[in-house]
Backbone as CSV, one residue per row, in Angstrom:
resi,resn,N_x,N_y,N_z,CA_x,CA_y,CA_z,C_x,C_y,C_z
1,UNK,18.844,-1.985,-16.581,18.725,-1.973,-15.122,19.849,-1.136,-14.519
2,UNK,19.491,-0.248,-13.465,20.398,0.386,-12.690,20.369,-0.311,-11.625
3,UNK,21.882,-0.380,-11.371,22.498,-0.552,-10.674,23.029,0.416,-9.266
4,UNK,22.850,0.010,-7.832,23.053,1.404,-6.457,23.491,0.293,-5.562
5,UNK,24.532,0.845,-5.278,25.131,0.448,-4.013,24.762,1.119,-2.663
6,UNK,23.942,0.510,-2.419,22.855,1.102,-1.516,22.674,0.588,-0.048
7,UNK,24.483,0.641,0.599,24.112,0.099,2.225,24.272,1.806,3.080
8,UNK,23.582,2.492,2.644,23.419,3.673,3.904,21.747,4.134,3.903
9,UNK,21.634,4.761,4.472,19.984,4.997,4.520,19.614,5.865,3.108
10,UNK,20.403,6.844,3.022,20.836,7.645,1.588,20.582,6.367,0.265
11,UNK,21.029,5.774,0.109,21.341,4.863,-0.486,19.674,4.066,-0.788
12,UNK,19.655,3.532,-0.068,17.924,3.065,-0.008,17.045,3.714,-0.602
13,UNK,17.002,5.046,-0.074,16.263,6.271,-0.537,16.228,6.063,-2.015
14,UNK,17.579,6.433,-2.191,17.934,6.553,-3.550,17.405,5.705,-4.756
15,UNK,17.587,4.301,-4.446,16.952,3.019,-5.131,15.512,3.219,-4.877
16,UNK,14.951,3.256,-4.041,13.411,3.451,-4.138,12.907,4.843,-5.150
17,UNK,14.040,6.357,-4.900,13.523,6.972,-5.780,13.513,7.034,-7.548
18,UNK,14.550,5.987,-7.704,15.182,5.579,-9.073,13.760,4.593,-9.403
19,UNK,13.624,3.831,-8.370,12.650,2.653,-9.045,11.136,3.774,-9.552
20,UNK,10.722,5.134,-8.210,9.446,5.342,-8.357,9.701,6.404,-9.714
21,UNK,10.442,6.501,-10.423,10.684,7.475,-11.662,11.085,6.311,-12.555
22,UNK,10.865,4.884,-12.127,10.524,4.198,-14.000,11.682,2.952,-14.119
23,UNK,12.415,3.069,-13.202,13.655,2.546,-13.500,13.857,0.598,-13.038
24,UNK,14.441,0.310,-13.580,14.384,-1.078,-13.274,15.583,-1.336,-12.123
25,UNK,15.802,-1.639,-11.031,16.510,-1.199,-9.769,17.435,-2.625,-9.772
26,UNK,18.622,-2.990,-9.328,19.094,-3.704,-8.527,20.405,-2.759,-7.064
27,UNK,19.465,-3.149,-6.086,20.470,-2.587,-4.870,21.630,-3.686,-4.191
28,UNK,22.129,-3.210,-3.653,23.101,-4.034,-3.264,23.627,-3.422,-1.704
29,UNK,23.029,-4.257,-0.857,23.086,-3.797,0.506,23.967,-4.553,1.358
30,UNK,24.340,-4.265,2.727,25.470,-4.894,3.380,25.565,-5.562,4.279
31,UNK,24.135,-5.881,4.881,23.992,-6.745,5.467,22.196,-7.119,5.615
32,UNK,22.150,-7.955,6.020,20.642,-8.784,6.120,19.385,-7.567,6.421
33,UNK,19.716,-6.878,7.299,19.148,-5.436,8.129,19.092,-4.564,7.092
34,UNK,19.736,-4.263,6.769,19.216,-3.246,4.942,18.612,-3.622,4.012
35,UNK,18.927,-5.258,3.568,17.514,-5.901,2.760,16.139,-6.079,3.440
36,UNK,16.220,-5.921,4.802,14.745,-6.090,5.211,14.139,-4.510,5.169
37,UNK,14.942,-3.567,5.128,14.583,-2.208,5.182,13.859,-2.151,3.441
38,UNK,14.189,-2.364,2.477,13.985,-2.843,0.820,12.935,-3.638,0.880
39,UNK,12.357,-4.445,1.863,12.080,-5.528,1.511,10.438,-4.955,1.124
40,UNK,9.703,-4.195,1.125,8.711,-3.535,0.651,8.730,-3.297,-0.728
41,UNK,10.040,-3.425,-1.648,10.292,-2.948,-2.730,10.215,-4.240,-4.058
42,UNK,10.484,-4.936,-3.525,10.471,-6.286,-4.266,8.991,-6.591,-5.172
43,UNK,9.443,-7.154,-5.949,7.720,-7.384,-6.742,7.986,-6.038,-7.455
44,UNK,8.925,-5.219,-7.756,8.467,-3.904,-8.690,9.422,-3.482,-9.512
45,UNK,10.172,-4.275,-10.687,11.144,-4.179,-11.569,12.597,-4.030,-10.633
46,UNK,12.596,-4.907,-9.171,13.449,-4.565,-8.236,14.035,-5.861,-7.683
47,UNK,15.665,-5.796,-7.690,16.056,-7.115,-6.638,17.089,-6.692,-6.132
48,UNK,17.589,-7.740,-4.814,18.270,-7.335,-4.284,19.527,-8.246,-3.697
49,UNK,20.874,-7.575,-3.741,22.051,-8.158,-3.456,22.092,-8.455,-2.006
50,UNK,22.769,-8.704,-1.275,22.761,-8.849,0.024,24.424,-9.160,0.429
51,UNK,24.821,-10.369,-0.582,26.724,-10.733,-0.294,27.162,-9.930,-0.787
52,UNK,28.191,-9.753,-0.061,29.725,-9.242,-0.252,30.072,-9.513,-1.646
53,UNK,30.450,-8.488,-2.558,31.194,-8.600,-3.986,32.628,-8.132,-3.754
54,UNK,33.445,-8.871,-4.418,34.507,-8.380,-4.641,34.710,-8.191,-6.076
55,UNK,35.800,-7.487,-6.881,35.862,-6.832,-8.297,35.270,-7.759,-9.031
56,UNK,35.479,-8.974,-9.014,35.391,-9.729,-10.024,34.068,-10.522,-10.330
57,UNK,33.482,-10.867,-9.064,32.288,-10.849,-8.409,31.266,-9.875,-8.935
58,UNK,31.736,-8.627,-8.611,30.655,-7.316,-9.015,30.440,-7.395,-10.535
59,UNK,31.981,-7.682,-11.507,31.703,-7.632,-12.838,30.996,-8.541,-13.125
60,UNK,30.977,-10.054,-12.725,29.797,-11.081,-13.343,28.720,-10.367,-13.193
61,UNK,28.460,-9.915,-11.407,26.789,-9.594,-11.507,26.438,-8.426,-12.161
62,UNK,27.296,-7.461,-12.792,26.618,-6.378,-13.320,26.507,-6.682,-14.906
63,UNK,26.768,-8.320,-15.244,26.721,-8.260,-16.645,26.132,-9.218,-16.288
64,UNK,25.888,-10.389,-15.458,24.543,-11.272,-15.718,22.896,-10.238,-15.676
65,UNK,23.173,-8.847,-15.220,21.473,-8.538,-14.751,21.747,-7.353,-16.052
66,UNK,22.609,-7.499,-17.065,22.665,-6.558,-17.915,22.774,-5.104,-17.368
67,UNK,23.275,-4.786,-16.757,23.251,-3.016,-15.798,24.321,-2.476,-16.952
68,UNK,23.056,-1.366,-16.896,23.481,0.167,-17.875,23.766,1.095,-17.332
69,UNK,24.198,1.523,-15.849,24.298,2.236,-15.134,24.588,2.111,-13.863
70,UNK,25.466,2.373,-13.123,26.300,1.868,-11.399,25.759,3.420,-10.982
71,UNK,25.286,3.248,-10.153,24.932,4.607,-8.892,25.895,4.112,-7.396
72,UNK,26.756,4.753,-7.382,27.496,4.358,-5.906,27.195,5.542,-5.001
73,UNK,26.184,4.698,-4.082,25.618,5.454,-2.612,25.840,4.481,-1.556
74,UNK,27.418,4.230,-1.968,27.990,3.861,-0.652,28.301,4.463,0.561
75,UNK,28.591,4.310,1.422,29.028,4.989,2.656,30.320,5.714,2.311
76,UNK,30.111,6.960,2.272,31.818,7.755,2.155,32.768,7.384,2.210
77,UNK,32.884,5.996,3.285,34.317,5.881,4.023,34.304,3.995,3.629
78,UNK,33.633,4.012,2.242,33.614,2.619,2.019,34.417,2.175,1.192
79,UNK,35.696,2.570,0.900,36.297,3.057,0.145,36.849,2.002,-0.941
80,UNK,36.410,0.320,-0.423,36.568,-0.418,-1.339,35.556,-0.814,-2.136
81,UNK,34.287,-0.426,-1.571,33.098,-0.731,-2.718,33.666,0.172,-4.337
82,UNK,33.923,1.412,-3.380,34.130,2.443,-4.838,34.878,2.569,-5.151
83,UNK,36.452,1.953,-5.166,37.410,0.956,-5.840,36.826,0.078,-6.754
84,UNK,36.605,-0.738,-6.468,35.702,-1.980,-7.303,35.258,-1.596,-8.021
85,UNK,33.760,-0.631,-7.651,32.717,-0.193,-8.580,33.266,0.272,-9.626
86,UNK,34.335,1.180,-9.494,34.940,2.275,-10.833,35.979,1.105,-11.715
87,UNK,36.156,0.222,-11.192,37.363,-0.598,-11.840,36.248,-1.437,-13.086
88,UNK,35.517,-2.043,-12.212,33.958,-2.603,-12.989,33.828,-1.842,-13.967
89,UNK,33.034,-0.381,-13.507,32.636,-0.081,-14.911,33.462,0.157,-15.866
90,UNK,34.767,0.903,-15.703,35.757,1.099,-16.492,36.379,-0.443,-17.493
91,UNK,36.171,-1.367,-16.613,36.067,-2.826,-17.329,35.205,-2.590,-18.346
92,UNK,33.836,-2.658,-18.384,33.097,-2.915,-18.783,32.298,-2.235,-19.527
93,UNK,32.967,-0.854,-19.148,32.488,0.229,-19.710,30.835,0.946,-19.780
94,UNK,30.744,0.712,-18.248,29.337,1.343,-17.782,29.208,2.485,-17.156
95,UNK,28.496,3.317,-17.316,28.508,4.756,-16.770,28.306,4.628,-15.578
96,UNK,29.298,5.386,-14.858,29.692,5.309,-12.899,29.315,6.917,-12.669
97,UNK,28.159,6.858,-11.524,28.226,8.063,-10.968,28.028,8.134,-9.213
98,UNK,29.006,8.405,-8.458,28.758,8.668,-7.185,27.726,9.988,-6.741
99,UNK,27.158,9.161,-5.304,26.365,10.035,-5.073,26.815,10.237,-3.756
100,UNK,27.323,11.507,-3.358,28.003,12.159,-2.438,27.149,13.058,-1.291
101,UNK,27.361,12.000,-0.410,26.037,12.872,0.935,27.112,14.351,1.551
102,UNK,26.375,14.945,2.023,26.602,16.466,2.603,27.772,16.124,3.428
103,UNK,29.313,17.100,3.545,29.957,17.140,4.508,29.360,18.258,6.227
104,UNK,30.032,17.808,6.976,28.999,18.851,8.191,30.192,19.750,8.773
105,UNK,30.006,20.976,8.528,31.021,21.941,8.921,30.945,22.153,10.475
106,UNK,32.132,22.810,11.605,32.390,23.029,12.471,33.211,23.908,13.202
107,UNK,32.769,25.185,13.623,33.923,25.750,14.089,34.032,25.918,15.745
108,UNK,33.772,24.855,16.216,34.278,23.961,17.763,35.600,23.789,17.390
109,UNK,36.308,24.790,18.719,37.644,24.300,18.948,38.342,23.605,19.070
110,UNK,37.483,22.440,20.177,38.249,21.282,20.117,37.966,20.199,19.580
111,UNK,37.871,20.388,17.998,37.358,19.362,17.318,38.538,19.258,16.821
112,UNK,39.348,17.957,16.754,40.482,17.433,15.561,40.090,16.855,14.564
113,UNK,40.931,16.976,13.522,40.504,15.939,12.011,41.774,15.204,11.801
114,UNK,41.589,13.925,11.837,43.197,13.057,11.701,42.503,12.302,10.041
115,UNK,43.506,11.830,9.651,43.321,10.528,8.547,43.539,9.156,8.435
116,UNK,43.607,8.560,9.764,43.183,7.375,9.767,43.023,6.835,11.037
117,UNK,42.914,5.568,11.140,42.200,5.043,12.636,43.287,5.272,13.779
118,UNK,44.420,4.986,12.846,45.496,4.924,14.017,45.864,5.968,14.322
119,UNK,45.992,7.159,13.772,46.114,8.436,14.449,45.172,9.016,15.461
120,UNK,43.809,8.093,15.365,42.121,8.494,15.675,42.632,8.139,17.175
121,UNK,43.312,7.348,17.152,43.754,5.655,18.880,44.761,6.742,19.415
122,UNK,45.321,7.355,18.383,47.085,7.807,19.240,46.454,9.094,19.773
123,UNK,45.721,9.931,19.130,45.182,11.061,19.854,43.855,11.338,21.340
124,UNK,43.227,10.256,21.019,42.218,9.909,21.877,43.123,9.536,22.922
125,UNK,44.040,9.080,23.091,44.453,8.075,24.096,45.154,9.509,25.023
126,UNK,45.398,10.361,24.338,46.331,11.590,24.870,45.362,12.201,25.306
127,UNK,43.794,12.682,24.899,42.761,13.250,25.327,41.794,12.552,26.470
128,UNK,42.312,11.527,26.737,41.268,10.797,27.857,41.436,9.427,27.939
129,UNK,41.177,8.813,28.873,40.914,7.356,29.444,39.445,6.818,28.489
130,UNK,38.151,7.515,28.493,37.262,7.091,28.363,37.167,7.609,26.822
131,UNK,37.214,6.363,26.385,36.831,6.739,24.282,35.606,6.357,24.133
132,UNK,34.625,7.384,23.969,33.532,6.629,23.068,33.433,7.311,21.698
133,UNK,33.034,6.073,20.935,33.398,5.535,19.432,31.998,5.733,19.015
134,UNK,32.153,6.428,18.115,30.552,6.860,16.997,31.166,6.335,15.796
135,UNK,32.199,5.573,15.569,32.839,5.085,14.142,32.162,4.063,13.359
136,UNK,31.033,3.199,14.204,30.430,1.703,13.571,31.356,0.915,13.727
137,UNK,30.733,-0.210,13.731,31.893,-1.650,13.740,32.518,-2.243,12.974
138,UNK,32.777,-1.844,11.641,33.830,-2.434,10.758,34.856,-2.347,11.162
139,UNK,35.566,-1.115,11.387,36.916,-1.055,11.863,36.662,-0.833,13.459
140,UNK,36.073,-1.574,13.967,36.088,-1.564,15.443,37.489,-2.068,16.350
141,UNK,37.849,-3.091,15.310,39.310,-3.967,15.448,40.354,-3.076,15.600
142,UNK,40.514,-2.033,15.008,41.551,-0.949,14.857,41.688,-0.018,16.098
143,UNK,40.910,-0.300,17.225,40.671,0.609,18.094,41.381,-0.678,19.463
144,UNK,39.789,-1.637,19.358,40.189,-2.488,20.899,41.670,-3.208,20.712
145,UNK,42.712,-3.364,19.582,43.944,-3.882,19.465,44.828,-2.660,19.483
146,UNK,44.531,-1.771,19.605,45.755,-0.672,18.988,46.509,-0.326,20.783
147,UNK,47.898,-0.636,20.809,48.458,-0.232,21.875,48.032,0.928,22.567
148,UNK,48.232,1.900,21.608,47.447,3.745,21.905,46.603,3.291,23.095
149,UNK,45.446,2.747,22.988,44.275,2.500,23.871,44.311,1.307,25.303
150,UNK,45.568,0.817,25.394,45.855,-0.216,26.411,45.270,0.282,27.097
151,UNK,45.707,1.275,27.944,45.083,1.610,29.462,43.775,2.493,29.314
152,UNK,42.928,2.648,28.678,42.081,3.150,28.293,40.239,2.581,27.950
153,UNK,39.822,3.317,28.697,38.519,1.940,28.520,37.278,2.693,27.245
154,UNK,36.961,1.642,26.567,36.177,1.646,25.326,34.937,1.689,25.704
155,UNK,34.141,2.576,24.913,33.018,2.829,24.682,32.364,2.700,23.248
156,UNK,32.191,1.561,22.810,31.267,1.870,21.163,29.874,1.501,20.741
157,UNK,29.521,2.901,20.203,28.012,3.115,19.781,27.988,2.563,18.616
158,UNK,26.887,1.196,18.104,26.888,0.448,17.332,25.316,0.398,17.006
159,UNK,24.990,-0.688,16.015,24.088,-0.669,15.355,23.641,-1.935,16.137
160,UNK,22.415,-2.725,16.810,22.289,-3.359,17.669,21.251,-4.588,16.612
161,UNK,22.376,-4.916,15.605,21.869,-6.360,15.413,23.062,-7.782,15.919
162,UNK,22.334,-8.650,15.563,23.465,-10.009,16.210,24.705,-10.192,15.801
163,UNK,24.763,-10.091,14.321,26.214,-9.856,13.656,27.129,-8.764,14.475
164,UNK,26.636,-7.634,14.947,27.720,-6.575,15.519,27.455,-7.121,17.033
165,UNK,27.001,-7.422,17.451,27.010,-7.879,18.851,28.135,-8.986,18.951
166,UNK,28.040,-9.859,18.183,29.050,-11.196,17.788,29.932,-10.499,17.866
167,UNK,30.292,-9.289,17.066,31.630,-8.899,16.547,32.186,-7.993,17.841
168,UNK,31.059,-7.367,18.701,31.830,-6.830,19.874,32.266,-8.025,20.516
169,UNK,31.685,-8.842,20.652,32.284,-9.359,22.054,33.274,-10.255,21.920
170,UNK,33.699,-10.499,20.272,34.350,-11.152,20.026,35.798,-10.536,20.179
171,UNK,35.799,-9.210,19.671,36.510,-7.922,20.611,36.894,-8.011,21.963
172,UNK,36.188,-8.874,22.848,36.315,-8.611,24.338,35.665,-7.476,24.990
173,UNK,34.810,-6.905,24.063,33.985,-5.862,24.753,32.989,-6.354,25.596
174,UNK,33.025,-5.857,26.792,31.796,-6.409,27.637,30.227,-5.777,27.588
175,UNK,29.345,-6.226,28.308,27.941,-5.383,27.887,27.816,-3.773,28.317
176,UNK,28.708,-3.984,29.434,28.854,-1.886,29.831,29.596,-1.538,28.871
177,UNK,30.354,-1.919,27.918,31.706,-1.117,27.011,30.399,-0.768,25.631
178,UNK,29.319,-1.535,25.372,28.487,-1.463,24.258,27.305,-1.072,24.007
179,UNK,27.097,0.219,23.563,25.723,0.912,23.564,25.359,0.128,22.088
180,UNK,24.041,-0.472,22.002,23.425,-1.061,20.899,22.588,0.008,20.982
181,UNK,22.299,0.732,19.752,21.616,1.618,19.128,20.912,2.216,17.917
182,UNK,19.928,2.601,17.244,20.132,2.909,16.111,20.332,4.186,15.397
183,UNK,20.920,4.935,15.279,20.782,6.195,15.066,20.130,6.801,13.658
184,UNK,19.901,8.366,13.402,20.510,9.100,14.074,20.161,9.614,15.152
185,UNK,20.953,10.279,16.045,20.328,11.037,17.592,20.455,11.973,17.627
186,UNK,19.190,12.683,18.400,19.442,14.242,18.538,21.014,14.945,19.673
187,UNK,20.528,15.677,19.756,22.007,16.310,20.277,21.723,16.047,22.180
188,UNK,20.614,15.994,22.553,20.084,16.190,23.853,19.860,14.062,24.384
189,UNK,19.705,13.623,23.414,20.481,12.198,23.324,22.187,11.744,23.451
190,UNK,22.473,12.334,22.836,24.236,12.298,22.413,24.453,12.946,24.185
191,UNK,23.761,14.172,24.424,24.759,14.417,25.863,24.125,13.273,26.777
192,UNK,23.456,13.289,26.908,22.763,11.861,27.909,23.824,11.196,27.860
193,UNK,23.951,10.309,26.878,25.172,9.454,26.537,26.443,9.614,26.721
194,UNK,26.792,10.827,26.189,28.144,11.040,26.703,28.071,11.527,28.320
195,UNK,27.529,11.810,28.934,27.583,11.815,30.205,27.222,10.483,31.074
196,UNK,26.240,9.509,30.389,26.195,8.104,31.278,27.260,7.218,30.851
197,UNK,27.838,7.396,30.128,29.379,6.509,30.306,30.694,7.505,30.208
198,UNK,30.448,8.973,31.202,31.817,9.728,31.157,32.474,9.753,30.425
199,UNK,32.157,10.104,29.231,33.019,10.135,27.935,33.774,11.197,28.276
200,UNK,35.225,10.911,27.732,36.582,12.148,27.826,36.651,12.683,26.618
201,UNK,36.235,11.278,25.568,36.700,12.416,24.414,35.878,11.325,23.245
202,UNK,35.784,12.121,21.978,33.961,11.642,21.307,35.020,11.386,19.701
203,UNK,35.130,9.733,19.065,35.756,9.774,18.192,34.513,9.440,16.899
204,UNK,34.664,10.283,16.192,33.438,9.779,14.872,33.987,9.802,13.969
205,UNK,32.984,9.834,12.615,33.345,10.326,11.085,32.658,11.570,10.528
206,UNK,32.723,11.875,9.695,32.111,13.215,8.966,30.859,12.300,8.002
207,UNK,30.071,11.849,8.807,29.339,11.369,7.894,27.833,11.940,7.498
208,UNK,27.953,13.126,7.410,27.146,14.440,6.739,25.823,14.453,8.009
209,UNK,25.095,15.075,7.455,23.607,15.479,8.376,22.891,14.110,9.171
210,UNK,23.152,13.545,7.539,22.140,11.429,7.789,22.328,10.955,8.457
211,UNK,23.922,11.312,8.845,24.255,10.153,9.664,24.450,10.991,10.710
212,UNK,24.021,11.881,11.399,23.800,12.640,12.803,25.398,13.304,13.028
213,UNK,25.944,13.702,12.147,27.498,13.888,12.953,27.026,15.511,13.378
214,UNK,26.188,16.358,13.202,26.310,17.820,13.759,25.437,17.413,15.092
215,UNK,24.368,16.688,15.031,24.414,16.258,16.826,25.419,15.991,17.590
216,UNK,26.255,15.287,16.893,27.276,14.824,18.076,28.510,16.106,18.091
217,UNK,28.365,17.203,17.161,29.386,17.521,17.586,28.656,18.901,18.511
218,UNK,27.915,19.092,18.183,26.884,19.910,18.967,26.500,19.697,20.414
219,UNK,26.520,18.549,20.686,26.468,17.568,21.946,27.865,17.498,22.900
220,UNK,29.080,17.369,21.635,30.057,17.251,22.502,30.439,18.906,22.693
221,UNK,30.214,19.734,21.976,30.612,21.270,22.159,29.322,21.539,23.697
222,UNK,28.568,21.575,23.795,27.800,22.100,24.585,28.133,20.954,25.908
223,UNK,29.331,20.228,25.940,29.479,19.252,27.219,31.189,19.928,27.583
224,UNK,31.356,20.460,26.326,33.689,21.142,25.893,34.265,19.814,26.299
225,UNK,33.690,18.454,25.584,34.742,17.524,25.572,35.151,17.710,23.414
226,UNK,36.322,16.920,23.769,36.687,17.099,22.604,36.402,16.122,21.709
227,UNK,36.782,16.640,20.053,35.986,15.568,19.498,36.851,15.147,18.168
228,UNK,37.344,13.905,17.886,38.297,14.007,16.948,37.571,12.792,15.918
229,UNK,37.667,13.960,14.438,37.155,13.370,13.309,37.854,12.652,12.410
230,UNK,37.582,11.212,12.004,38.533,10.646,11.048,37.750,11.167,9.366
231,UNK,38.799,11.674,9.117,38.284,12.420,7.288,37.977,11.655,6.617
232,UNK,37.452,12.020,5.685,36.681,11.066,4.443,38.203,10.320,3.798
233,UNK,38.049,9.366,3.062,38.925,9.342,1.915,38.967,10.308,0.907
234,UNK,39.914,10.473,0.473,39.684,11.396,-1.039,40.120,10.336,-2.219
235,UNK,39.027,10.586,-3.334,38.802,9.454,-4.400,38.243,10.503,-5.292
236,UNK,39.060,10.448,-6.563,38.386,10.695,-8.012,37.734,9.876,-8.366
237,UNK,36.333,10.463,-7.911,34.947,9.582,-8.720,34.822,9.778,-10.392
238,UNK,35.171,10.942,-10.484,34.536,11.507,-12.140,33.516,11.984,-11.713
239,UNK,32.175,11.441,-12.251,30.724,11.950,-12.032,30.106,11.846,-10.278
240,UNK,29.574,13.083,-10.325,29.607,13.042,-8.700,28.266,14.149,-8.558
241,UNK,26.946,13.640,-7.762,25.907,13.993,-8.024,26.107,14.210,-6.551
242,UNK,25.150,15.477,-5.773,25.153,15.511,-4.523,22.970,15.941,-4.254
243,UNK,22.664,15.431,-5.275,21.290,15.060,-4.775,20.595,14.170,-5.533
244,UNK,19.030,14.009,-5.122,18.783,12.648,-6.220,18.155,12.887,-7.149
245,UNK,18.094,14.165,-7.379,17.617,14.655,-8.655,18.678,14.977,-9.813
246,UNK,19.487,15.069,-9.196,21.059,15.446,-9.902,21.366,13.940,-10.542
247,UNK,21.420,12.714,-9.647,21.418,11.315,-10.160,20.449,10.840,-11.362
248,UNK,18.890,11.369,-11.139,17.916,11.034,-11.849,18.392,11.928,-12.938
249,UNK,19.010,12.967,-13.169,19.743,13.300,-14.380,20.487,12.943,-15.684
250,UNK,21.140,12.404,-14.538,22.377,11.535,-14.974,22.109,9.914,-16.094
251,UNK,21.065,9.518,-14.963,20.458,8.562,-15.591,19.505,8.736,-16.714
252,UNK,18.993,9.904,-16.810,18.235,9.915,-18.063,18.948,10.801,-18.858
253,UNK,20.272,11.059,-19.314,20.762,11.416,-19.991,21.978,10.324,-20.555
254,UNK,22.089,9.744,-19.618,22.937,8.343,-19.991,21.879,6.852,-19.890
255,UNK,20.908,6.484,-19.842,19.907,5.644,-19.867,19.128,6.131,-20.574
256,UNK,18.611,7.284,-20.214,17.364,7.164,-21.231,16.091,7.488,-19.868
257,UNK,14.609,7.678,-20.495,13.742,7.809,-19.113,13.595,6.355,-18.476
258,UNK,12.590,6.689,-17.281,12.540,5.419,-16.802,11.143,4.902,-17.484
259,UNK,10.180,5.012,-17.226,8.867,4.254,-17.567,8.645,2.872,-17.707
260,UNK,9.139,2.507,-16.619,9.474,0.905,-16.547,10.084,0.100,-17.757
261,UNK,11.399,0.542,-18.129,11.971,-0.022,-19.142,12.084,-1.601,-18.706
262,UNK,12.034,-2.062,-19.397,12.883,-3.520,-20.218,14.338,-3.171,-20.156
263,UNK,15.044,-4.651,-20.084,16.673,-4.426,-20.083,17.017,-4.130,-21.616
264,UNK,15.908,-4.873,-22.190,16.250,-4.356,-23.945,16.150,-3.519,-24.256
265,UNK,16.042,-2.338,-23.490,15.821,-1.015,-23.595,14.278,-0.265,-24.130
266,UNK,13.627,-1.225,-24.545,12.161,-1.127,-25.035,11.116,-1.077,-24.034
């Protein structure tokens, strides 16, 4: 059974295209809203994670379901799944291959690239009163607490289920500070937006084509607000596939084909 860490839309893809080339699938998604996106998949040499693993956690489950193979199509900037994952297999000695979505190039002037949240707070705060946040809500905390942003009013574009709603308002974000949304958006969306809550200045990630970042920066260039990018992590994966045919490679050169194997390999 292969194994995909599969909470981005990339990711999903990916496990469904692993399963329809033979493969016996377990995904592992990040919240309730990504297993219902899977949930068509079930019933077909396929199951699915849903909790939170931590190292030790991940190693039971990748040796109770017997996994011959970790596919990490985590989110770029997930940077402790793929900690874990590589520590796991290197435990355990299972073949690890990341699957690395597209970076999105830019030559807009006033685009910055910082490396972490708190530089993301200290620069925004110098570029404008009005921050709106294309970052998602994990590190949403890093923004509405950071001094940088005291006098400064928040704007964040989120994913509009109950868990992130909980988590804004638990923030103190009120219902004008919170666009519930799902993306990705075109660029003629993004200016709408940045013009109905006067955005000064547009903070995101580089999170390739999938995740809409050349709309938004396309959106914020054709508005000349500025736009400051928090960078990927940098992580030695080792094996590092940047399509899913490149993965389906991988796997049948280190697995074997798919044709609906057995964990016994038969």
């Amino acid at each position: 059974m292969i194994f995909v860490a599969a909470g981005t839309q990339d990711g999903r893809e990916l496990a469904k295209y692993l399963l329809d080339n033979g493969y016996d699938v377990a995904a592992s998604v990040v919240s309730h809203y990504g297993e219902q996106l899977l949930a068509d998949c079930r019933g077909r040499n396929f199951i699915i994670n849903d909790k939170p693993l931590d190292q030790q956690e991940l190693e039971e489950y990748l040796q109770v379901h017997d996994i011959r193979l970790f596919v990490d199509a985590s989110h770029p900037y997930a940077v402790n799944m793929s900690k874990n994952g590589l520590e796991a297999c290197k435990n355990l000695q299972i073949p690890y291959i990341r699957y690395e979505r597209d970076l999105t190039s830019s030559s807009y002037d006033r685009l910055s690239v910082v490396h972490d949240y708190e530089a993301a707070a200290e620069l925004a705060a110098k570029l404008g009163k009005n921050i709106f946040l294309t970052t998602g809500s994990r590190n949403l905390e890093k923004f509405t607490t950071s001094r940088h942003l005291r006098d400064c009013h928040i704007i964040a574009r989120v994913l509009p289920t109950a868990e992130v709603m909980r988590l804004c308002e638990g923030l103190g974000l009120t219902p004008g500070q919170i666009i519930g949304m799902q993306g990705p958006f075109s660029k003629e969306l993004n200016k709408e937006l940045y013009r109905r809550y006067n955005a000064d200045v547009i903070v995101t990630k580089n999170s390739g084509t999938i995740g809409g970042t050349d709309t938004k920066f396309a959106a914020a260039a054709e508005l000349d607000l500025p736009v400051i990018v928090i960078d990927r992590p940098v992580m030695d994966y080792g094996n590092v596939g940047r399509t899913y045919e490149e993965i389906l490679k991988f796997a049948e050169e280190r697995y074997g084909y798919g044709v609906y194997q057995t964990t016994d390999g038969n």
